[in-house]
Structure formats: C-alpha cells, structure tokens
Residue frames relative to the residue before (quaternion, step in Angstrom):
aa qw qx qy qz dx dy dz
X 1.0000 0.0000 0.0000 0.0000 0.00 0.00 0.00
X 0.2250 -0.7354 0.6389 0.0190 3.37 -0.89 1.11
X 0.0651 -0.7383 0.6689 0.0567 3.94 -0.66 1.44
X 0.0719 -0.6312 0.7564 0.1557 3.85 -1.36 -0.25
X 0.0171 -0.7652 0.6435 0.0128 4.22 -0.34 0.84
X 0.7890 -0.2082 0.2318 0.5295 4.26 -0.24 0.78
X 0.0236 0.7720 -0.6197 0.1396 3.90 1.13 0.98
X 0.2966 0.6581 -0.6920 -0.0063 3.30 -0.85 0.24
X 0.1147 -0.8257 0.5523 -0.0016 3.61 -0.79 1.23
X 0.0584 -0.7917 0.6068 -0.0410 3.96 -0.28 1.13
X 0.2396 -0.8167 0.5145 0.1040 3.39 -0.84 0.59
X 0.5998 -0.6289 0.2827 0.4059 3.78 -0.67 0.56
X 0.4535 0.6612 -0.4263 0.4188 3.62 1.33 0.55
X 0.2987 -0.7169 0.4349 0.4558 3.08 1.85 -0.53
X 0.4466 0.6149 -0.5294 0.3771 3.67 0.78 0.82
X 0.0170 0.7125 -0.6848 -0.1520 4.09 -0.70 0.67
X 0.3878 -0.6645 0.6369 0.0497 3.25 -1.15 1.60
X 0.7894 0.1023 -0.1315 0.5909 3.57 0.39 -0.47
X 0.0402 0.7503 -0.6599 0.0024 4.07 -0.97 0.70
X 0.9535 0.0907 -0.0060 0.2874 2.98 -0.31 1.84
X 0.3894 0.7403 -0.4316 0.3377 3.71 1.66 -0.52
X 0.0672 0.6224 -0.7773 -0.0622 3.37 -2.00 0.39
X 0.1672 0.7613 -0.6033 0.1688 2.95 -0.75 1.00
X 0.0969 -0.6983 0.7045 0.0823 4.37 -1.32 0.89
X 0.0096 -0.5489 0.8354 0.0261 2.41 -2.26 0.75
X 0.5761 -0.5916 0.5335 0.1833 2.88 -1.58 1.67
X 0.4300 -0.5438 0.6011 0.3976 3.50 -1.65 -0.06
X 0.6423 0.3169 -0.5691 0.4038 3.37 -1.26 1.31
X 0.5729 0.7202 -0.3460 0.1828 3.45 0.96 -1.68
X 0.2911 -0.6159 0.6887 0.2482 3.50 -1.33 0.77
X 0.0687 -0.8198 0.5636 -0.0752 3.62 -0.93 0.48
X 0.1386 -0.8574 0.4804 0.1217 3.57 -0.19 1.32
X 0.2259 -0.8418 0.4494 0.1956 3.96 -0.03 0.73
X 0.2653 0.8581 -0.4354 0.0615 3.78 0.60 0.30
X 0.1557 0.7991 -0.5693 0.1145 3.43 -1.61 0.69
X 0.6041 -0.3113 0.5491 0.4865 3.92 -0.99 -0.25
X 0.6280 -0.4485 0.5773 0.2668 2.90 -1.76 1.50
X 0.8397 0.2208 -0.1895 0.4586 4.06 -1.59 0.20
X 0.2729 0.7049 -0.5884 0.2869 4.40 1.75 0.08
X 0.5215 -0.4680 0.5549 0.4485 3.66 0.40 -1.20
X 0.4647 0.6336 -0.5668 0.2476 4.02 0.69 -0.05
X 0.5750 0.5538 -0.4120 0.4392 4.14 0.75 -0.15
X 0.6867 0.5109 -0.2716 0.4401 3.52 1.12 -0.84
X 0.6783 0.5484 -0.2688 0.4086 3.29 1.46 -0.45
X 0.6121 0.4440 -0.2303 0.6125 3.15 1.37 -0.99
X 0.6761 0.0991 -0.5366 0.4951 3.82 0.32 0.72
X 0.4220 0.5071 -0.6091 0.4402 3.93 0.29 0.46
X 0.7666 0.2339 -0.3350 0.4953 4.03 0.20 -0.16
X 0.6952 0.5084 -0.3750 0.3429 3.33 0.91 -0.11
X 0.2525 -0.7096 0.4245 0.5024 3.72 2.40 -0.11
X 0.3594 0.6167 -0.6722 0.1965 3.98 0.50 0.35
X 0.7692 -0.0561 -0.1188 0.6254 4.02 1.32 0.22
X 0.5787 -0.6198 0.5000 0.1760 2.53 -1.69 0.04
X 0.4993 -0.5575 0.4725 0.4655 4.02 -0.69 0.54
X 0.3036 -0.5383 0.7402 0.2648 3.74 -1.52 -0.07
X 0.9018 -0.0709 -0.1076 0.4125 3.51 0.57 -0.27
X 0.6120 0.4773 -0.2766 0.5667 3.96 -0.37 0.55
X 0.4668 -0.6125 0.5862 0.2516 3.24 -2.24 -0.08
X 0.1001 -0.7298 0.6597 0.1487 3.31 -1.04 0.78
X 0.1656 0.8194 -0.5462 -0.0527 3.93 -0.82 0.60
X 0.2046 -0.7909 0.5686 -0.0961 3.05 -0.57 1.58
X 0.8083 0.0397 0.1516 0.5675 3.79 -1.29 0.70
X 0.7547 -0.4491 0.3699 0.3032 3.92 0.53 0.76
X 0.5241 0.5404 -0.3516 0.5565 3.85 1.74 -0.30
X 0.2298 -0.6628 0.7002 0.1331 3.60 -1.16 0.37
X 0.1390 -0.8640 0.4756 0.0889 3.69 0.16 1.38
X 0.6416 0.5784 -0.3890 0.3202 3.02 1.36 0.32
X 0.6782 0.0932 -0.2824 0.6720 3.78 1.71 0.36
X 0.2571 0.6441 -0.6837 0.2270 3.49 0.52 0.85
X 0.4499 -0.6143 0.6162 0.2015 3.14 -1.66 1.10
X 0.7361 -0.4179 0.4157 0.3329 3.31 -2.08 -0.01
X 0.6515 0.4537 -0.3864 0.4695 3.76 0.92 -0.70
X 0.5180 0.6841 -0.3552 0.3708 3.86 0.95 -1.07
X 0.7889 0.5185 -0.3002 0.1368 3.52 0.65 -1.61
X 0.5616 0.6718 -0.2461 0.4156 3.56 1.83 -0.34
X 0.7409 0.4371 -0.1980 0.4698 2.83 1.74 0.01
X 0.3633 0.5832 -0.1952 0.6999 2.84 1.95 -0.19
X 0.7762 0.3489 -0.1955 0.4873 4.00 0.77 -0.40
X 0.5522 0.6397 -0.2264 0.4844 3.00 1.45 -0.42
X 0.7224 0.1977 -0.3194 0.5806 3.74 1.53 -0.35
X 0.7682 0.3207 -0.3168 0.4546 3.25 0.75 0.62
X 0.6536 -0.6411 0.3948 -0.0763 3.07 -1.71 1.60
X 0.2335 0.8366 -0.4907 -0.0698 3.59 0.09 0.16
X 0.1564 -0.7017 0.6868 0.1073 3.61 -0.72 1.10
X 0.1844 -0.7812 0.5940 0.0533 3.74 -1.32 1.15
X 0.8403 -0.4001 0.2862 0.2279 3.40 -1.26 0.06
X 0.7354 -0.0114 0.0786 0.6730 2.90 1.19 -1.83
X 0.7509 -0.4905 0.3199 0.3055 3.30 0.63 2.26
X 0.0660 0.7290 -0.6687 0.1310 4.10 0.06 -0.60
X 0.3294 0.6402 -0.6116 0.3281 3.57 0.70 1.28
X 0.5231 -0.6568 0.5033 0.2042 3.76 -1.43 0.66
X 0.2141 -0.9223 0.2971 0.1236 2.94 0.48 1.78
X 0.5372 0.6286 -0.3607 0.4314 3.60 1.81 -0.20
X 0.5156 0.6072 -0.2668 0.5425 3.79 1.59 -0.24
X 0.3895 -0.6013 0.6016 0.3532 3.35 -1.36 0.80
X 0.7170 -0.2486 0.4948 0.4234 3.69 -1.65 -0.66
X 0.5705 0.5714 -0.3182 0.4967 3.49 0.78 -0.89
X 0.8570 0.2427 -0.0421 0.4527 3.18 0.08 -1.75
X 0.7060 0.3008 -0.4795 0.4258 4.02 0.47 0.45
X 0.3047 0.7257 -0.2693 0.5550 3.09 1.33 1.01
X 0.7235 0.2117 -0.0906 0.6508 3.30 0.70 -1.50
X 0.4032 0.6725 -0.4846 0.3878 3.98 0.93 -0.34
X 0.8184 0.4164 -0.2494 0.3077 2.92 0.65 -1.51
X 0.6254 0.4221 -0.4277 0.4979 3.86 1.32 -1.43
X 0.5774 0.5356 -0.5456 0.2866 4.45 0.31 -0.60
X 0.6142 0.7049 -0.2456 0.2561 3.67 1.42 -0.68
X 0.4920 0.4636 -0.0800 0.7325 3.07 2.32 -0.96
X 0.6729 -0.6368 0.3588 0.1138 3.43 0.50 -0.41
X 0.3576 0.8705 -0.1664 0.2945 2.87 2.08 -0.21
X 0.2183 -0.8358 0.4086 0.2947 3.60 0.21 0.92
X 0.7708 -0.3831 0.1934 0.4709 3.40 -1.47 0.27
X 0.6104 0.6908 -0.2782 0.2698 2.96 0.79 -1.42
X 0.8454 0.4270 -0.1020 0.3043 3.37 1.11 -1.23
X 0.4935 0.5883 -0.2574 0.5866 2.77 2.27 -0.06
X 0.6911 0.5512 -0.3147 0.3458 3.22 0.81 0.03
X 0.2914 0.7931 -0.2107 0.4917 2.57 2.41 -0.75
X 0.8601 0.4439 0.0983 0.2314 2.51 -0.55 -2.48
X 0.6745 0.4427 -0.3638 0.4656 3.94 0.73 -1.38
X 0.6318 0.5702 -0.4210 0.3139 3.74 0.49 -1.24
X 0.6334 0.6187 -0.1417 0.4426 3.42 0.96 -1.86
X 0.7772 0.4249 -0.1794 0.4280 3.63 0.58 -0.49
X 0.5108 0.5677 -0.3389 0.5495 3.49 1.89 -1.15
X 0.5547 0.6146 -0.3912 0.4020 3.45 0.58 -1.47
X 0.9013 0.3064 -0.1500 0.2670 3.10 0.05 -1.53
X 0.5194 0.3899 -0.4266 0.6294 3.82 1.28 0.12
X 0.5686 -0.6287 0.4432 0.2915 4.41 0.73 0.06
X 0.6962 0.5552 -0.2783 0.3598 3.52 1.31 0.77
X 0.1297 0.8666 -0.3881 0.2855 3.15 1.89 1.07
X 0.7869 0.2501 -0.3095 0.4717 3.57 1.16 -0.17
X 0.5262 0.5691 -0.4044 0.4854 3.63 1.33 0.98
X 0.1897 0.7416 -0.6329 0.1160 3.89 1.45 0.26
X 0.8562 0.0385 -0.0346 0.5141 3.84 -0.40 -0.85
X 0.2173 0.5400 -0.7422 0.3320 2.61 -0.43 2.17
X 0.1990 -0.7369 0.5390 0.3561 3.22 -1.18 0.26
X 0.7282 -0.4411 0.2160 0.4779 3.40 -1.62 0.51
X 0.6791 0.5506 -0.2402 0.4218 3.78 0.58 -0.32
X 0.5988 0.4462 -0.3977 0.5331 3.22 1.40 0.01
X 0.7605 0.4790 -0.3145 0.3055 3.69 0.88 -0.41
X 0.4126 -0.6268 0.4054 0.5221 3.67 -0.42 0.27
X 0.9211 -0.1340 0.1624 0.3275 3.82 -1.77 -0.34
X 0.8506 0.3404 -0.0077 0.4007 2.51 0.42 -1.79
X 0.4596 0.7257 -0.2169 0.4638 3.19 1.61 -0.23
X 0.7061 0.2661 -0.1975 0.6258 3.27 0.99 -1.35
X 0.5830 0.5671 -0.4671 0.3468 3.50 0.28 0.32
X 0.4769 0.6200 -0.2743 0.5594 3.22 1.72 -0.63
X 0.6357 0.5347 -0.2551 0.4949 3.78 1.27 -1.07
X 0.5937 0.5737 -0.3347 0.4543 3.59 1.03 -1.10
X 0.4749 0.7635 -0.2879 0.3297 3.81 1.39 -1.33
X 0.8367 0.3345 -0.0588 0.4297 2.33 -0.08 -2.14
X 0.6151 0.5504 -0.3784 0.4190 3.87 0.94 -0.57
X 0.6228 0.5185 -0.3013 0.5025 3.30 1.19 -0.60
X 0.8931 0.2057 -0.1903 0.3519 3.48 0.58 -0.22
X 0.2129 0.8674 -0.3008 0.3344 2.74 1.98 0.48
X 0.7272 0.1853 -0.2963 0.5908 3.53 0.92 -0.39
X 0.5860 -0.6682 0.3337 0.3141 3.80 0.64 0.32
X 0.0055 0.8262 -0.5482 0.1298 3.08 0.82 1.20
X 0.5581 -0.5865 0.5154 0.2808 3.65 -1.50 0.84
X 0.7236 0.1988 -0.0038 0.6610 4.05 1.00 -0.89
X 0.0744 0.6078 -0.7812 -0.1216 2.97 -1.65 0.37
X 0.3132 -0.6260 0.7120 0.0563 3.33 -2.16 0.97
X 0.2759 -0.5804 0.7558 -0.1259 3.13 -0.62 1.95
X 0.1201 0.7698 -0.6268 -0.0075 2.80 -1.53 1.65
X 0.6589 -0.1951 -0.0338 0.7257 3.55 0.23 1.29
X 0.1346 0.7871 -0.6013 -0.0292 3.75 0.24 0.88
X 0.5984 0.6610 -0.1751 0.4175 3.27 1.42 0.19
X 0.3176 0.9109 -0.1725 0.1992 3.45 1.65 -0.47
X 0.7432 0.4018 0.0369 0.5337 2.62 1.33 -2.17
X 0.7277 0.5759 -0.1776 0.3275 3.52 0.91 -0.47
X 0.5093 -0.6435 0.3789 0.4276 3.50 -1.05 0.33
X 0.5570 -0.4866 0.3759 0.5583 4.11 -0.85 0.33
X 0.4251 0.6889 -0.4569 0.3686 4.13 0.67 -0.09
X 0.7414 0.4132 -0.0983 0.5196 3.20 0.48 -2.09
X 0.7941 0.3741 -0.3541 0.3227 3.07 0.39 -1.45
X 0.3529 0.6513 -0.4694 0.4806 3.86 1.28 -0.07
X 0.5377 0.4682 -0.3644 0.5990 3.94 0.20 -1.52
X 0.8182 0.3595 -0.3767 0.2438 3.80 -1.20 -1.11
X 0.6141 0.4720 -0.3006 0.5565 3.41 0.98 -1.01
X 0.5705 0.4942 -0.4571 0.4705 3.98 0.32 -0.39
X 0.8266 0.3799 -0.2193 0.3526 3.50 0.63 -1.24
X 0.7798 0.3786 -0.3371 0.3673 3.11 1.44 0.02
X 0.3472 0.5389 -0.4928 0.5884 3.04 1.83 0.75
X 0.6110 0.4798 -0.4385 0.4518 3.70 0.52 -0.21
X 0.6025 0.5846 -0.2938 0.4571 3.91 0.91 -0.68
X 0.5682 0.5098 -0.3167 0.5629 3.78 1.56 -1.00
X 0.6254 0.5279 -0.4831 0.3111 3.21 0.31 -1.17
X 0.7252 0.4624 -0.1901 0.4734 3.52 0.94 -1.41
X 0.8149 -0.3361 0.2015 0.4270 3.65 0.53 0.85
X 0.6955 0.5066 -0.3033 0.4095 3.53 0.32 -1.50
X 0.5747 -0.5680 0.5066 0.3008 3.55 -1.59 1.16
X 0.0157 -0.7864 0.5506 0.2796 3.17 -0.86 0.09
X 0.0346 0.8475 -0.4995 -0.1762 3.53 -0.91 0.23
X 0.1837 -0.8995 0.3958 -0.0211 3.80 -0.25 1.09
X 0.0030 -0.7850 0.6194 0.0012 3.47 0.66 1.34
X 0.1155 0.6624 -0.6883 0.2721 3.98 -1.42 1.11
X 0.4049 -0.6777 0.5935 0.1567 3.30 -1.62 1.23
X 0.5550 0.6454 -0.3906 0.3505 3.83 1.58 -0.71
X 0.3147 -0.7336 0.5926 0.1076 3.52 -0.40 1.35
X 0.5246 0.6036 -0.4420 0.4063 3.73 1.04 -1.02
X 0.5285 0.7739 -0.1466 0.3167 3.43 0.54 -1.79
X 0.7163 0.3013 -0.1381 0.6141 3.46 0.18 -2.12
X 0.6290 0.4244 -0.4874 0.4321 4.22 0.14 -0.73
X 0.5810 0.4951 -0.5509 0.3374 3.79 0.20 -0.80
X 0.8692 0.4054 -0.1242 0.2546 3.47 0.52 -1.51
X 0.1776 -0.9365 0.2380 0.1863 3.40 0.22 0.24
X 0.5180 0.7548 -0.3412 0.2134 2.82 0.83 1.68
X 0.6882 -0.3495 0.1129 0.6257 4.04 -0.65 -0.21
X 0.4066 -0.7438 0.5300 -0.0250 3.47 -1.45 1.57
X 0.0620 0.7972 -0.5981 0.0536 3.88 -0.25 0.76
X 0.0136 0.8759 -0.4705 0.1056 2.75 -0.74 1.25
X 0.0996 -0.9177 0.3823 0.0421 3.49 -0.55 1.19
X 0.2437 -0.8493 0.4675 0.0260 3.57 -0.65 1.03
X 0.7154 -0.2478 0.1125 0.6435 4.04 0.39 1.04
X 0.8449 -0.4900 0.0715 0.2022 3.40 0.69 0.95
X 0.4513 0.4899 -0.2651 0.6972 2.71 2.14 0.71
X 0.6461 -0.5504 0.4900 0.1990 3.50 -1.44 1.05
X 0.0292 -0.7581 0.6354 0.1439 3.76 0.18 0.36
C-alpha cells in the first residue's frame, strides 16, 4: 500500500515540486501516474523509494513511514519495491543470468535461491532462452524485459515503472505494458509513471494525474 497524507516536498533550490498531495493506492492496484515534464512525478518516485524525505506530510509505503524512516530501515523498505527505468541501467559486462543474480547476492540471497528464482522469472517476462546474453546482444525492447525481471527478481510487493516505455517503438512499447499488466494480474502493485497518453487509453485503468505539483 502506497499512502501520500498533505506531501508537500520543496527542495533547497527553493522549488516545491509537490504542494500538499494526498493520494492511495491499494495493494494489487495498477496505477497510471501521468503529467508534464517538471508536474512533480520524479519527486514521487524517490519519496517511495526513501531516496528523500517529504518537508511536509506522511508518506507510508509497504508498512515504512518514509517520513522518519532511518538509514538502516531503507533496504528494507527497497526490498518490496521494484524499479523498472527508462534506459534499462543493466550491467552491460554481465550476462542476463548474472545481472540478475547481482541483484538477489545484493539482498543476500543464497545460491540455492537463485537458482530457484532467475529461471522462474526469465520464463515469466519471455526470456528463458536469452540467459547468457549480454545486454548488447539484445534488441530494446528485450532489455527492458531484463530491467523486469530485475525488478522483480527479489519479489517485491510493487513495482514503479518509470517511462519503461520511452525508448521503444509503439509495437514494443504495447508488448511491455501487456507484461506488466500480466505481473498485476499476479499480485504485484503496479505503478506506471509515462507521458504516452496513447498508452494510458489502451489500458483501462485508475489515472493520476499531476499538474505543477498538485493532483489535478
């Protein structure tokens, strides 16, 4: 569950990106976050990630209150949540296999469970015959499929899709959104922040929308 209580988040530029927002998402919900480049949707996606901290209000995320969560708390607090990015940020000297396992040795995950786990997850983003490729052997849309599975690789409760679409043709970027409406189906929040209006009509679901830092 994902809470916003009177968030209001100003930065030391004396810019406030967010003035004031309240805003829930249930646990399962798919949730489309959209707005104008400078709306405030970056400020939000590091307010659930604890990459900061509100200046004013309550953020509660996954049972964390991000608004006095300490420094030891935040790995755990990251640990149910997923972040798929734009430009993928996969480790391009690593097979599939292994920025994969990078990610469960980071949590701690023992062998045992990666072995488990990587196959079970390729399958499920459709990339079970691409284990040792590297990130440069696959096309776009592919490694975005890699970014997926890394995101949910340790079984996070939510994932935050930012523009996970960006890079891609309207083809692919069709495919990703299926799969990550396929990923809801299976429990996991979803949250999908994206400027592609085309996109949000295909899908039919709940629409947030932000406008200089207010909820419109």
């Amino acid at each position: 569950m994902i809470e916003f209580t009177n968030v209001v988040k100003a930065y030391n530029t004396g810019n406030k990106a967010l003035k004031g927002i309240s805003m829930h998402i249930d646990d399962g919900e798919f949730v489309f976050l959209v707005g104008p480049s400078g709306s405030g949707k970056s400020t939000i996606i590091k307010l659930i990630t604890g990459e900061i901290q509100p200046t004013e209000g309550n953020v509660l995320v996954n049972e964390f209150h991000l608004e006095s969560i300490r420094s030891r708390e935040i790995p755990y607090l990251r640990r149910t949540v997923g972040v798929v990015f734009q430009d993928f940020r996969l480790i391009e000297k690593k097979t599939v296999y292994e920025n994969l396992s990078f990610a469960m040795r980071a949590v701690g995950s023992s062998p045992r469970e990666i072995k488990k786990r990587i196959p079970y997850v390729l399958e499920l983003v459709g990339l079970e015959e691409k284990t040792d490729r590297y990130p440069n052997e696959l096309s776009g849309g592919e490694q975005q499929r890699v970014a997926i599975a890394r995101a949910l690789i340790n079984n996070p409760s939510t994932i935050i899709a930012d523009e996970p679409t960006g890079n891609l043709d309207p083809a692919r970027s069709l495919e990703i959104m299926r799969l990550l409406e396929r990923i809801n189906h299976l429990g996991t929040t979803m949250v999908v922040v994206t400027h592609e209006k085309d996109l949000v009509n295909q899908f039919k679901k709940r629409v947030v929308t932000l406008e200089q830092g207010i909820i419109t």
